[in-house]
N, C-alpha and C positions, 0 to 999 in steps of 0.2 A: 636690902631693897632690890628688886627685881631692877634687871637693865633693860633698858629701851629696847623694841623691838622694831626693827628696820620696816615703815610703811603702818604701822601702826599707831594710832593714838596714844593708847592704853595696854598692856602688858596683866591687868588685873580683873578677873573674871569674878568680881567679886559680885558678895549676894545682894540683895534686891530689897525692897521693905516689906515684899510681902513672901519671901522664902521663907517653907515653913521648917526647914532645916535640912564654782569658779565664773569669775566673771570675766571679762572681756576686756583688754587693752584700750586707751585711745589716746593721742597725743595731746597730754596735757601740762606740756611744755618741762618736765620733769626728765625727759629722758628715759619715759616707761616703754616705750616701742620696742627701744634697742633693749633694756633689759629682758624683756620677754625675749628676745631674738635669740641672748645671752643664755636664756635657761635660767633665769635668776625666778624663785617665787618668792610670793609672801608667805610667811609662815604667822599663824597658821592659817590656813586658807578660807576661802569664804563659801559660804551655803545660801544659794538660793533657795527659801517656801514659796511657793504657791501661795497664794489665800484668794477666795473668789469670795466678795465685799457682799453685802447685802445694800450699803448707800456708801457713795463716794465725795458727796456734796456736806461739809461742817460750816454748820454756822458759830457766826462770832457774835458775844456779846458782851467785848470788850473794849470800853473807850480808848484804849490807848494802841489800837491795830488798825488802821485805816481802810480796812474793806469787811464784808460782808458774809463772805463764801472763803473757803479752799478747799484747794483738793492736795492729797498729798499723796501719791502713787505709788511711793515706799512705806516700809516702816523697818527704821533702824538703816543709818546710812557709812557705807564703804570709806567716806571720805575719812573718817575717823576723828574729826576736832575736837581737841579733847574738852572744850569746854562748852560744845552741844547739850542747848537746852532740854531736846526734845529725848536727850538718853533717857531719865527714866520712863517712860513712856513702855522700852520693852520689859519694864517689871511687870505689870498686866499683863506681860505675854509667858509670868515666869521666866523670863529671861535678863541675863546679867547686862543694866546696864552699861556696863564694863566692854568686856572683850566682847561678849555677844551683839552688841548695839552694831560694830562695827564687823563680823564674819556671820551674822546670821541677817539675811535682811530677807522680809516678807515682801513681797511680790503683789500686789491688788489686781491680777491676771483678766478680770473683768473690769477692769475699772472705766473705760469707753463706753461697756454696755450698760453700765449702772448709770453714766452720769448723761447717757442719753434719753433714757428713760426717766430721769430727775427733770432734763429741759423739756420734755415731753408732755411733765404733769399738764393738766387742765390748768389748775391754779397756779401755776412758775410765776412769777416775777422775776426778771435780774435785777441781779445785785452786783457791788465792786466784788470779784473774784479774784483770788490770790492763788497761784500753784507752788509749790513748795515751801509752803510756811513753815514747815517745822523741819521736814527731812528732805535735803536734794531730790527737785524729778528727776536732774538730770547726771545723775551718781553712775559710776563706772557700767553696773548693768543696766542701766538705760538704752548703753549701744547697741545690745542685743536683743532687748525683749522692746523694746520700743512702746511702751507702755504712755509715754508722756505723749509719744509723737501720738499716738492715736488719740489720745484726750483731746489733743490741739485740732485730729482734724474733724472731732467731732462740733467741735467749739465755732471752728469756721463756716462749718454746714451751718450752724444755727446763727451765724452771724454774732456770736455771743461775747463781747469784753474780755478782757482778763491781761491780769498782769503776773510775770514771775519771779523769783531771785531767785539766783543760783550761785553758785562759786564756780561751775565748770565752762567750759570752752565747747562742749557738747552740742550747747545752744544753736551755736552758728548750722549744724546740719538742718536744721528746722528753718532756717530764714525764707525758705519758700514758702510757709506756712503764713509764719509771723510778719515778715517786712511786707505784702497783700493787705495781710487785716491792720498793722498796723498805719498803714497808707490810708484807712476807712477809719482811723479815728479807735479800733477796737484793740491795741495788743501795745503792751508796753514791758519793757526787761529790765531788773535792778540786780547788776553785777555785785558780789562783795566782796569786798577789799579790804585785806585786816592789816596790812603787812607791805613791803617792800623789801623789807628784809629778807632775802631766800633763806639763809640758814635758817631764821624764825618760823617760816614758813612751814619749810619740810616739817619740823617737830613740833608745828601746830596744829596744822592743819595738812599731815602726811599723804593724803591720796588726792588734797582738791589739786587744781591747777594753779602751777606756778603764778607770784605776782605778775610777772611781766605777760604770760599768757591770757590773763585776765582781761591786763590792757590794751589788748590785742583784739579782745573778743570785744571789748565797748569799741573799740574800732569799728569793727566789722559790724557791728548791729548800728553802729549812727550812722556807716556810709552808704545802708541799705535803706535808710529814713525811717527808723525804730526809735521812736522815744526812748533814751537810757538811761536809768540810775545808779548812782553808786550806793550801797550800803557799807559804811565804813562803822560794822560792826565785828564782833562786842569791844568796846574801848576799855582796853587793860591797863589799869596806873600803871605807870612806872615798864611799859613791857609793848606796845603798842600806839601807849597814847602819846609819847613824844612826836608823832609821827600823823599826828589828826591833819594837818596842815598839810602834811606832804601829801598826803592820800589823797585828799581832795582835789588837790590840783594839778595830779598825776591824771588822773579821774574826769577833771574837766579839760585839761589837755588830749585825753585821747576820745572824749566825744561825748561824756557825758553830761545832763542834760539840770536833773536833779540828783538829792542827797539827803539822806538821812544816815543816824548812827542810833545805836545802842551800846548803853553800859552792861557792860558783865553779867548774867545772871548765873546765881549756883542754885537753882533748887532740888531739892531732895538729895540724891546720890550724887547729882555732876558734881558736888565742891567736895566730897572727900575725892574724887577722881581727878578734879584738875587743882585740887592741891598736895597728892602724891606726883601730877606732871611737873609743877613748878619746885619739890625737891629737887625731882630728876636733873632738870632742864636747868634750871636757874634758881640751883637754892640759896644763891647769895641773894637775890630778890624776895624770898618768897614771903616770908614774914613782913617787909613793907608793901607788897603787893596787897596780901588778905588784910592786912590792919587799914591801909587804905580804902579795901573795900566795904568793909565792914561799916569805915565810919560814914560810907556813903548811902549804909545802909543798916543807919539807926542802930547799930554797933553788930548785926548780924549777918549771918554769909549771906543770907536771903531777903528781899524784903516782894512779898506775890502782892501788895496791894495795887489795885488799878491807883492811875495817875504819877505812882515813884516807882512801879518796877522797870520801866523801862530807861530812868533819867538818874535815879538818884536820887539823896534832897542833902542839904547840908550846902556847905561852904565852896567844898574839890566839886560835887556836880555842879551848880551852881557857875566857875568857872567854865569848867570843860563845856558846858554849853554855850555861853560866850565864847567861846575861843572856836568855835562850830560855827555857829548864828556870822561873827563876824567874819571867817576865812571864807563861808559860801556868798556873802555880801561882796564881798572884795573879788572872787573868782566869775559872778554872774550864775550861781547854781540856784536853783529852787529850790524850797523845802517845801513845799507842798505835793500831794502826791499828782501823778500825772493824770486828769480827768480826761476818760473814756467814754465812749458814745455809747448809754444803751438802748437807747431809742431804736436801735435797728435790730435787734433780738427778732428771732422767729424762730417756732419750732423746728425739731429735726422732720418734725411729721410734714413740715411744708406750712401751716395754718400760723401768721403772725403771733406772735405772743400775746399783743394786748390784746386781740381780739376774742385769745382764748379768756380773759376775764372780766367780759360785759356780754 
């Protein structure tokens, strides 16, 4: 078996289902500054593409996602976790959801100009909008291409909603954007938090921001008056979920507002990947890890149907959602998502929105 590789998820550049046969520094509480200072890299290293989008706005039409719209500014994200739903996604791109998901990440280089001409249409309506649903906006090369910050300042021009999750600490450079709109009713941030554990961390989730800088970052967005949430996802038997309890109220201690979680998903390629991680990492776990998961998921690594892919069904989900439902009862958290005004939308052209549809 291949050994871990320092800063990396995955170690396995494996193929895809349909093979036919450098970025930037920022303090995210890990101690990467001083490495870069050190001359330390990651190997192997990362490749920005380009790609100029033709639409940057996806809808949802899924009951079990609480908004309408995303935008997603990457595609394939540097943070590396190994148990990222959205890896296969770069098999469409011929690309190894493996090692490529996390050193090869696509760029949406136009993405401002596309999704100001999406608010622009004649017919727009807003909807709840989500940024980073699947892959980090705010992943290591964020700091330099600044890709996200312009969506947001396009979003403010139009007075337009939207909510983000992120795992990074990045966030806080944008508060002059967000704590404004969010002051108006239009911008809300959902932090995620899998862990406490640092060692867990690093080898989970190897490039996002330390737990503790996490908590740092729900700091600083609640004492700017940003509505904040935790997402204390994916909940891992036996590897994470001991620690539902603690998160939460780690969570609502440093500012957070509401909460939600997800159970584990493996679809496609992520479960033979983050079940080559859990050899590595914790092969003493790993067999009541997936037998756990399985059984929460009608005895399969995966179960995509709406209304259980996101909770589970059986006896263990069942609990684990009690044991959620009653720790945010007892902390004072929300579980509902945080409603946004969009009544105040207007074009970027200047001409109201509803006005453009009567």
């Amino acid at each position: 078996m291949l050994a871990p590789v320092k800063g990396r998820g995955t170690v396995w550049a494996m193929e895809h289902r349909f093979a036919g046969q450098s970025s930037e520094v920022l303090d995210d509480g890990w101690g990467t500054l001083q490495q870069a200072a050190e001359g330390e890299a990651l190997a192997p290293a990362t490749r920005v593409l380009d790609e100029s989008v033709r639409s940057i706005l996806t809808g949802n039409d899924s009951p079990d996602i609480g908004f309408d719209l995303s935008i997603n500014p990457y595609r394939g994200c540097e943070h590396g976790c190994s148990y990222c739903f959205a890896r296969p996604t770069h098999s469409y791109l011929n690309l190894s959801p493996g090692l490529d998901f996390e050193t090869r990440i696509i760029a949406k280089v136009n993405a401002a100009e596309r999704l100001r001409e999406a608010l622009s249409a004649r017919g727009y309506s807003p909807g709840h909008l989500n940024i980073g649903s699947a892959t980090d906006a705010y992943q290591p090369v964020e700091r330099r291409l600044r890709i996200t910050r312009a969506i947001l300042e396009v979003l403010q021009e139009a007075r337009h909603p939207f909510s983000l999750v992120t795992k990074s600490s990045l966030v806080e450079r944008d508060l002059d954007i967000i704590a404004p709109m969010a002051a108006q009713g239009l911008a809300a941030v959902y932090v995620s938090l899998t862990t406490l554990d640092g060692p867990l961390a690093r080898s989970l989730e190897p490039r996002a921001a330390a737990p503790q800088r996490r908590l740092r970052t729900i700091e600083a967005l609640a004492r700017a008056g940003v509505p904040v949430g935790v997402s204390v996802s994916p909940v891992i038997p036996f590897l994470n979920e001991p620690e539902l309890e603690q998160l939460l109220a780690a969570a609502r201690q440093a500012g957070a507002s509401r909460a939600f979680s997800i159970v584990l998903r493996l679809p496609w390629e992520v479960s033979p990947l983050f079940q080559q991680w859990l050899q590595q990492h914790v092969p003493d776990k790993a067999e009541r890890i997936m037998a756990r998961l399985r059984e929460m998921r009608g005895g399969r690594d995966n179960d995509a149907r709406f209304g259980t892919r996101m909770t589970g069904q059986g006896v263990w989900a069942d609990l684990l959602r009690q044991r959620f439902v009653k720790a945010c009862a007892r902390l004072g958290l929300g579980r509902q998502r945080i409603e946004l005004d969009l009544a105040q939308f207007r074009s970027p052209s200047g001409v109201p929105g509803q006005a453009q549809l009567f």
